[in-house]
N, C-alpha and C positions, 0 to 999 in steps of 0.2 A: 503576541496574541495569535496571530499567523500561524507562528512556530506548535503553538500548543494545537491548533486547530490540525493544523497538517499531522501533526501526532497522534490524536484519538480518530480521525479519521484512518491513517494507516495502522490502529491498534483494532478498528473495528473489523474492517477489511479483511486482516488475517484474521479474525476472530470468527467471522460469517463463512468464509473459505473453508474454516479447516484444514488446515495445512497440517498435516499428519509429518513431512521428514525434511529435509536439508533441501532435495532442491525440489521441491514445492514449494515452498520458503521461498526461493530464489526465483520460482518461476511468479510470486505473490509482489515479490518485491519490484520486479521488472515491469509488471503488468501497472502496477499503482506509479511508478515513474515513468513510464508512456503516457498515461492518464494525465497527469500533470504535467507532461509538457505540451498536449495537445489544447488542456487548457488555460495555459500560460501565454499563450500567443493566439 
């Protein structure tokens, strides 16, 4: 359930961003695994 959740949330994410190339992508991806680990702990 977790698993799915964390999924359409970072499906949304890049979706609202717009990540137009590779590392925009990369810089979307970074950004949503900082997020989560700030609110993991």
């Amino acid at each position: 359930m977790i698993r799915i959740l964390l999924v359409l949330i970072l499906l949304s994410t890049l979706f609202l961003s717009g990540c137009e190339c590779v590392s925009g992508f990369g810089r979307d991806l970074q950004k949503f695994g900082s997020w989560i680990e700030r609110n993991s702990s």
